[in-house]
C-alpha positions in Angstrom: 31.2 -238.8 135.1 27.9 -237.9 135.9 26.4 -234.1 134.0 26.1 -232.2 137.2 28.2 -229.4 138.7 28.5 -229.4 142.4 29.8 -226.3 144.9 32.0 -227.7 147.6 32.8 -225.4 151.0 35.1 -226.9 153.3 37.5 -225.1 155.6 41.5 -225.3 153.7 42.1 -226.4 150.5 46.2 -227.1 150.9 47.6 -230.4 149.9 50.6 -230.2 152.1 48.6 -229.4 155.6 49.2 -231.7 158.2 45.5 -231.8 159.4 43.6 -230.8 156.3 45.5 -231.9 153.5 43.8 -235.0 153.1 40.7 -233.4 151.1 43.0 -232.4 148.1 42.9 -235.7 147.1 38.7 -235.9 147.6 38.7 -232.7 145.0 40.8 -234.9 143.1 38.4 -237.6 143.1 35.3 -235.2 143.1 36.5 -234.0 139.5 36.3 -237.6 138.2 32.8 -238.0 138.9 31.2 -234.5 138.0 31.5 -232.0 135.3 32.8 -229.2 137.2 33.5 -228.5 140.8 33.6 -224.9 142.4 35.5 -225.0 145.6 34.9 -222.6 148.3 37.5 -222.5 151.2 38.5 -220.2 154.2 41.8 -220.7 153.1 44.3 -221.9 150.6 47.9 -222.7 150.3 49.6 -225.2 147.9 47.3 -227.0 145.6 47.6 -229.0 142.1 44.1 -229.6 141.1 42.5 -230.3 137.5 40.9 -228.0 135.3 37.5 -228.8 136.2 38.5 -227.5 139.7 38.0 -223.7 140.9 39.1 -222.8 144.2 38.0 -219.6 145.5 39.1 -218.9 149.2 37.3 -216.4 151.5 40.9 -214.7 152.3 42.2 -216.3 155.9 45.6 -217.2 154.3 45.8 -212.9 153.4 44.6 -211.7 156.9 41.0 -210.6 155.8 38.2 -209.6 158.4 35.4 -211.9 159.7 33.4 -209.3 157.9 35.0 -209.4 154.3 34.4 -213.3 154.9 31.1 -213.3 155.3 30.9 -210.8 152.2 32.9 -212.9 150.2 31.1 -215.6 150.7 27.3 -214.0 149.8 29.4 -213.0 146.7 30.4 -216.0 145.7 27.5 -218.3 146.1 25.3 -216.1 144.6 28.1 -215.2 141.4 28.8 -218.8 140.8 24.8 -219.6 141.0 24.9 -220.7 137.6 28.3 -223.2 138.3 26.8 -225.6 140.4 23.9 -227.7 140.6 23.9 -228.9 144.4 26.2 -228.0 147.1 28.3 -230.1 149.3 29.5 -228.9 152.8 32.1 -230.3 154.6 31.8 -230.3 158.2 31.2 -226.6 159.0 27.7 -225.8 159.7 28.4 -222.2 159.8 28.1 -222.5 156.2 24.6 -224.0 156.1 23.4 -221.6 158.4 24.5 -218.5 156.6 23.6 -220.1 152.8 20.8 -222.5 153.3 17.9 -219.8 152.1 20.1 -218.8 148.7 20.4 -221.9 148.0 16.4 -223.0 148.7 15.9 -220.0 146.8 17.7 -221.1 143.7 16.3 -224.7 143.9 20.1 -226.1 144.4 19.9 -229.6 146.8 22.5 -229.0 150.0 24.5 -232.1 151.3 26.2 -231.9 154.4 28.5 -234.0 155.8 29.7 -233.9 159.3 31.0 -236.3 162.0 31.7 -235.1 165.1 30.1 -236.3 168.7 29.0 -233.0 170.1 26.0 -231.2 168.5 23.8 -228.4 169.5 20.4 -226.7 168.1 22.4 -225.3 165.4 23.3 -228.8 164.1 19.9 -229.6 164.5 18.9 -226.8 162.0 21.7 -227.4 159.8 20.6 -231.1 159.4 17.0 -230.3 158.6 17.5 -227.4 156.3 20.2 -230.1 154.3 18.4 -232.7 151.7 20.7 -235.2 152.9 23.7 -235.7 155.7 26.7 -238.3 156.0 29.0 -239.5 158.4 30.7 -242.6 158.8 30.5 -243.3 162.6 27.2 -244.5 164.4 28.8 -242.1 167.3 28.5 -239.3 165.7 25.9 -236.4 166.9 24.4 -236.4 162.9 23.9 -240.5 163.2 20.6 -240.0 164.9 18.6 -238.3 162.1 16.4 -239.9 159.2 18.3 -238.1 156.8 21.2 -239.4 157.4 23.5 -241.6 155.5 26.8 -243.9 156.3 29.4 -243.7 154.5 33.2 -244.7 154.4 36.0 -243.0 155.6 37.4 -242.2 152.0 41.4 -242.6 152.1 43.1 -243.0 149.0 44.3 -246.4 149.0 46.8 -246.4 146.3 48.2 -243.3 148.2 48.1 -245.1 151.9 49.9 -248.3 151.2 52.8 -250.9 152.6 56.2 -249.6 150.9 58.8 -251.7 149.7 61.4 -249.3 150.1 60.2 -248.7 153.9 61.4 -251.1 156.8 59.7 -250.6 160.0 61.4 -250.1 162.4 61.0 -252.7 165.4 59.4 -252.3 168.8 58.0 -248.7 167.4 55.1 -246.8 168.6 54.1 -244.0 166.7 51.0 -241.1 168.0 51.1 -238.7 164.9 48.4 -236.2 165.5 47.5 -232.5 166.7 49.5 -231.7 170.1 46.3 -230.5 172.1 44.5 -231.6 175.3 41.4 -233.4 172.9 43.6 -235.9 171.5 45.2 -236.3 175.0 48.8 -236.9 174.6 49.4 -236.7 178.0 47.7 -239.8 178.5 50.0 -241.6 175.5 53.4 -240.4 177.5 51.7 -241.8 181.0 50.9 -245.2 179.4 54.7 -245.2 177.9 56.4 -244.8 181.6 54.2 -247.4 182.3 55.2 -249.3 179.4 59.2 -248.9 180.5 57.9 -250.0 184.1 57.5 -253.4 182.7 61.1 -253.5 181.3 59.5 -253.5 177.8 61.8 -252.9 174.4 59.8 -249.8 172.6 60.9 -246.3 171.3 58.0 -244.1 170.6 57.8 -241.2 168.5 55.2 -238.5 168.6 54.7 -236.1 165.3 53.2 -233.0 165.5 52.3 -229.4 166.3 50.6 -227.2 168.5 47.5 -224.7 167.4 48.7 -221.0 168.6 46.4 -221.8 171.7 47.6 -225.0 172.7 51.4 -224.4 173.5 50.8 -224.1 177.4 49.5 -227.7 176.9 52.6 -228.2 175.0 55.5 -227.1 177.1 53.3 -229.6 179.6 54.0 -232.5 178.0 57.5 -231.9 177.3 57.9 -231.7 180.7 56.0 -234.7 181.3 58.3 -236.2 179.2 61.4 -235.3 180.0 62.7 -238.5 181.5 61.4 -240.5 178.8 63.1 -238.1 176.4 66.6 -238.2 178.1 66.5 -242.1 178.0 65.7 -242.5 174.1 62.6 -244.0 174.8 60.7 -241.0 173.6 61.5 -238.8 170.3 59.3 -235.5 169.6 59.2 -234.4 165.9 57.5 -231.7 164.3 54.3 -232.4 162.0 54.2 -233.1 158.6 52.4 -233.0 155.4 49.5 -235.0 154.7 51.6 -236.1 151.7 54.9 -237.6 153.7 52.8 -239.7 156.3 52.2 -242.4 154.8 56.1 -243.2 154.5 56.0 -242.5 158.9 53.6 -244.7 159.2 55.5 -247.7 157.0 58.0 -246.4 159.7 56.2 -247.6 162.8 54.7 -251.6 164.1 52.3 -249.8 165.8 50.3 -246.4 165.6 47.7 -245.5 168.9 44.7 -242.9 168.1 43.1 -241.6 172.0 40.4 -239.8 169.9 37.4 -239.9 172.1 34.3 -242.3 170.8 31.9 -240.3 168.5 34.1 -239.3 165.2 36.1 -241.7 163.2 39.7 -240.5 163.0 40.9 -241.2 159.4 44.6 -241.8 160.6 43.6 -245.1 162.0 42.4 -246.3 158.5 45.5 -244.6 157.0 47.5 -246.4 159.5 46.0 -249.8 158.3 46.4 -249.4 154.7 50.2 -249.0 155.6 49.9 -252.8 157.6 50.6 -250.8 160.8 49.3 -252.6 163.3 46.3 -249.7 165.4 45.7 -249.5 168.6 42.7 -247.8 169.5 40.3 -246.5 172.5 36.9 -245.5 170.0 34.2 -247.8 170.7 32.7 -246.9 168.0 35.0 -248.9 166.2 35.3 -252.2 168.1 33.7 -253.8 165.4 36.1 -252.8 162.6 39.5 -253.3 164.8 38.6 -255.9 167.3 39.1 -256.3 170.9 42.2 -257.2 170.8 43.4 -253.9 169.6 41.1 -251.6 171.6 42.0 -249.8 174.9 39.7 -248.5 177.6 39.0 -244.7 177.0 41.5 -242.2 178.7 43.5 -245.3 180.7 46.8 -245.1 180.5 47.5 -248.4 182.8 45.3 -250.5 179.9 47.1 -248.4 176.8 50.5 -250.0 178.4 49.3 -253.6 178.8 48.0 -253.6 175.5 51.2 -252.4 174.1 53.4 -254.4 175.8 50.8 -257.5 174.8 51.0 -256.3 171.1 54.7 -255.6 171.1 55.1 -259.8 172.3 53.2 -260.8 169.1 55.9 -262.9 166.5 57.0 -261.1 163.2 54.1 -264.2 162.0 51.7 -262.6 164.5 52.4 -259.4 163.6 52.0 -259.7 159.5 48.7 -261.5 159.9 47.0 -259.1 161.9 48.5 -256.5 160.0 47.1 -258.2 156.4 43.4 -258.3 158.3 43.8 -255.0 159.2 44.5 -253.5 155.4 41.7 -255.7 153.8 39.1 -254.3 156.7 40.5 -250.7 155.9 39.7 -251.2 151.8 35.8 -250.9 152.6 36.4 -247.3 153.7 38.5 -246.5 150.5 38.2 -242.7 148.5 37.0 -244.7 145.4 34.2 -246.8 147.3 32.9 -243.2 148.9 33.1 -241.4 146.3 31.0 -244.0 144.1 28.4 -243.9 147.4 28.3 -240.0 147.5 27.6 -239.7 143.3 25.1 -242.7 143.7 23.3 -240.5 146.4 23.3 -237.5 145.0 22.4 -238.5 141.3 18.7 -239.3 142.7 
């Protein structure tokens, strides 16, 4: 444990959110490494964090304004001043924008890790204000600056992990993710008619929710679906806590991510830690999966061939790949970021 308090913003603290829930267990490891963490959140639900751990949320989960937000959060930096000796921020720039000169002001050093493809002037700002930024995919909009840093995905390894007690199921395909048009679902359900074209064996389930503006989008793909549905090929089920996936994906031979190239989706890695075998259209990532698990962006006819060509592999096949795939995802585990992140910001 190094002596140095740190202030860490980042949008939900809830352990048991299906989107978000993975960075309960990075405050977990967080408190490890440094005396005492102050967490600042837009909002909070369940949590079970150690005593070194304060979470202070700026009130989304109690229906607060956009303007008591921005007052809680002027409040809070500048009342916890004497808590924290740097600041980490997790992905939002909004909050660099609004803190950056309070925090130059009371000599504390600002982190900032994002990595996302898209960027703007804003991000530009936000990067040059920070001392140093990380991201973990060379697509990523922050990848091009000085400043910034590589780093690993951070999944808890010991938390992601082939289970015993779990059989998968064969000639599964699972898509667990947010039901919206970015993580284009409609192109999974095209590539699985497809799929059935070819007189292939395969039930596929997709887990997940809608956001409240994506149910249009939603009712579309059930539709789309419907045929699939009716025959058994297809199974929707709702989303899940972070904390039950990784007995889904023990469930599943085979879990596809469509996230676009740029970002670095920390399912797949999850996914791989479980010796599910990934299926992925990311360049960004050819060098970590290989090409033989890597789908051309957004093409639903090459998503099917490389299913069906993945669902021929033997039980043999299948568990080598699989063991590759787990050792490649241990580089990117929580422990081996969070000794990167401490080594960084101990200089």
């Amino acid at each position: 444990m190094v002596n140095m308090k740190l202030l860490v913003i980042t949008q939900k603290v809830d352990e048991r959110d299906g989107v978000l829930g993975f960075f309960h267990r990075w405050l977990v490891e967080f408190s490890k490494h440094f005396e005492y963490i102050t967490v600042i959140c837009l909002g909070r639900g369940e949590y079970h964090l150690p005593e070194n751990v304060k979470v202070l949320s700026l009130g989304k989960e109690r229906g607060v304004s956009k303007f008591r937000y921005l007052l809680n959060f002027y409040t809070y930096i500048w009342s916890e001043r004497k808590n924290y000796d740097a600041v980490f921020v997790h992905m939002n720039q909004e909050y660099i924008l609004l803190g950056w000169k309070v925090w130059k002001l009371l000599g504390k050093k600002i982190y900032f890790w994002r990595n996302h493809k898209v960027g703007n002037f804003l991000t530009r700002i936000s990067v040059w204000v920070s001392d140093r930024v990380f991201c973990t995919s060379k697509g990523s909009f922050t990848s091009r600056f000085k400043k910034t840093i590589y780093m690993p995905v951070g999944v808890d390894s010991e938390f992601f992990c082939k289970s015993s007690d779990v059989k998968k199921t064969p000639n599964s395909i699972l898509l667990l993710t947010r039901i919206s048009p970015v993580k284009h679902v409609d192109v999974f359900i095209d590539a699985l008619y497809k799929l059935n074209d070819l007189n292939t064996n395969f039930t596929a389930y997709i887990y997940g929710d809608p956001t409240s503006s994506d149910h249009e989008y939603f009712s579309k793909i059930k539709f789309q679906a419907d045929k699939l549905v009716r025959s058994g090929k297809l199974v929707f089920k709702k989303g899940v806590p972070n904390t039950e996936t990784p007995r889904i994906y023990n469930e599943h031979e085979i879990f596809v991510n469509l996230t676009d190239s740029g970002s670095f989706d920390k399912t797949i890695i999850e996914a791989m830690l479980c010796e599910t075998l990934v299926l992925v259209s990311n360049e960004s990532l050819k060098d970590l999966i290989g090409e033989q698990l890597m789908f051309k962006d957004r093409d639903s006819t090459n998503l099917a061939q490389k299913l069906n060509d993945v669902l021929k592999l033997s039980q043999a096949q299948n568990e080598t790949l699989a063991q590759k795939l787990k050792n490649t995802a241990q580089k990117h585990s929580l422990e081996n970021l969070m000794k990167q992140l401490v080594g960084v910001m101990q200089k």
